[in-house]
C-alpha positions as CSV (number, residue, x, y, z in Angstrom):
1,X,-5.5,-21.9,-3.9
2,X,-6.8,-20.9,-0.6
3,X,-10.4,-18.6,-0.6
4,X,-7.8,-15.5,1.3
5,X,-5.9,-16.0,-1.6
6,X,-8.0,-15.7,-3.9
7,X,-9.7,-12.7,-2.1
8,X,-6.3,-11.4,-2.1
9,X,-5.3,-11.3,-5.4
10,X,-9.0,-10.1,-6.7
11,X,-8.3,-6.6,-4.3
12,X,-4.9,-6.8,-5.9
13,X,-6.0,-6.8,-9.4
14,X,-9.2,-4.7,-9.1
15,X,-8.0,-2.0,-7.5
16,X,-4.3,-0.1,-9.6
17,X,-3.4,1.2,-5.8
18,X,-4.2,-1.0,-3.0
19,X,-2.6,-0.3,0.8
20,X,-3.2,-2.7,3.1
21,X,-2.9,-0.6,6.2
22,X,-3.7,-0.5,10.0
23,X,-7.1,1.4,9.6
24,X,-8.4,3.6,7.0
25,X,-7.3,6.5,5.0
26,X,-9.4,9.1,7.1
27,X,-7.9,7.3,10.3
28,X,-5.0,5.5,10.2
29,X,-4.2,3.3,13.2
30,X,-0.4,3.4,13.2
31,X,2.4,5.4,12.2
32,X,3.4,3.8,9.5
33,X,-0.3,3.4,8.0
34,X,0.2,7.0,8.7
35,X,3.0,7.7,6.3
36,X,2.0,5.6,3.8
37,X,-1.6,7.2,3.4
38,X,0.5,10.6,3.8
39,X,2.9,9.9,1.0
40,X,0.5,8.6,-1.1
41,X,-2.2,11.9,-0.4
42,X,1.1,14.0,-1.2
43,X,1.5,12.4,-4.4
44,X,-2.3,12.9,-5.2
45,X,-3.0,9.8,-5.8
46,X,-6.2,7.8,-5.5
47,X,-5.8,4.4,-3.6
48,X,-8.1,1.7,-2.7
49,X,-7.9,1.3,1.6
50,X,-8.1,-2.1,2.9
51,X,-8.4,-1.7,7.0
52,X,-6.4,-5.5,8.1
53,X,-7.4,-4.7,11.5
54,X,-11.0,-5.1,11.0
55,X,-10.6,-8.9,9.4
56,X,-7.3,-10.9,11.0
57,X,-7.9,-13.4,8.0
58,X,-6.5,-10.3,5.8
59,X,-4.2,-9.0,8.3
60,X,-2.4,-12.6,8.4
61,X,-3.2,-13.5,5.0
62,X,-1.4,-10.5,3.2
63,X,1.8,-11.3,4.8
64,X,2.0,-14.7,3.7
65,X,0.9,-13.0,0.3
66,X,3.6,-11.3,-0.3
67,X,5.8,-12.6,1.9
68,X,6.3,-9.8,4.0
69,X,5.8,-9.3,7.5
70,X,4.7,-6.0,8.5
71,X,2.2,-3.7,7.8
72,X,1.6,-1.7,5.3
73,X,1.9,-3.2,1.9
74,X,1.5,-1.0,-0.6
75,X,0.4,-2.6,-3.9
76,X,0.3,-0.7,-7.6
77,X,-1.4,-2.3,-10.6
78,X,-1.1,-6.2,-9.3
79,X,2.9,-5.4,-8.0
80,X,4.4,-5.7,-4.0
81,X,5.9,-2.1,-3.6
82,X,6.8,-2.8,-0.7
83,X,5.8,-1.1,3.5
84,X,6.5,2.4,4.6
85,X,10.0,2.3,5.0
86,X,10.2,1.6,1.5
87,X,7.4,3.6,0.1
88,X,9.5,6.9,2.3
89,X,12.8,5.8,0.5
90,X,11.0,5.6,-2.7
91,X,9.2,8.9,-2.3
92,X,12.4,11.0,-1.3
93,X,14.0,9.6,-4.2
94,X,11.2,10.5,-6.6
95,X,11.1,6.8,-7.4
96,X,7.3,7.0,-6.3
97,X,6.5,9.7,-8.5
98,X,8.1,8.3,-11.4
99,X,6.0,4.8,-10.7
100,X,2.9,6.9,-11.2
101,X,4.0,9.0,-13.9
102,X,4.3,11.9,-11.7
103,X,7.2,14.7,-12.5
104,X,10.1,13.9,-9.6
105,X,10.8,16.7,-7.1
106,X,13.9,17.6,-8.8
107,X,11.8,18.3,-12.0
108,X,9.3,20.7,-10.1
């Protein structure tokens, strides 16, 4: 195993809720870092931050991680959520809520 990988999977399994975003939870740098740190803010909760902009080792090495191309990843208790796209789907669906043990919307 490669040292990224290994660094990888140690943020992955230290953290329950890592995002590997563009920037930082106080200042995302794109839209969909955006979203994702929204959602996750909206949902209340807590989330480890891991800026890939400011270590291109990390920014490449996540997506050959997970085998996903874009950023952000979004990663809960060792498991690939998925980017924002997804984590939006998931959140209007109450998916997200019921992966943290949250009541859905439609129970609120």
């Amino acid at each position: 195993m490669s040292d990224i990988h290994n660094q990888l999977e140690t943020l992955i399994n230290t953290h329950p809720v890592v995002l590997f975003m563009k920037g930082t939870q106080q200042t995302p740098q794109c839209g969909f870092s955006a979203r994702a740190v929204f959602i996750l803010q909206r949902l209340g909760v807590p989330f480890h931050d891991v800026n890939v902009l400011a270590d291109n080792t990390i920014r490449e090495g996540i997506k050959v991680y997970s085998n996903w191309p874009t950023i952000p990843q979004l990663y809960v208790k060792g498991e690939f959520i998925g980017g924002a796209d997804i984590m939006t789907e998931m959140f209007q669906a109450g998916e997200l809520h019921t992966l943290f043990g949250l009541p859905s919307p439609a129970q609120s």
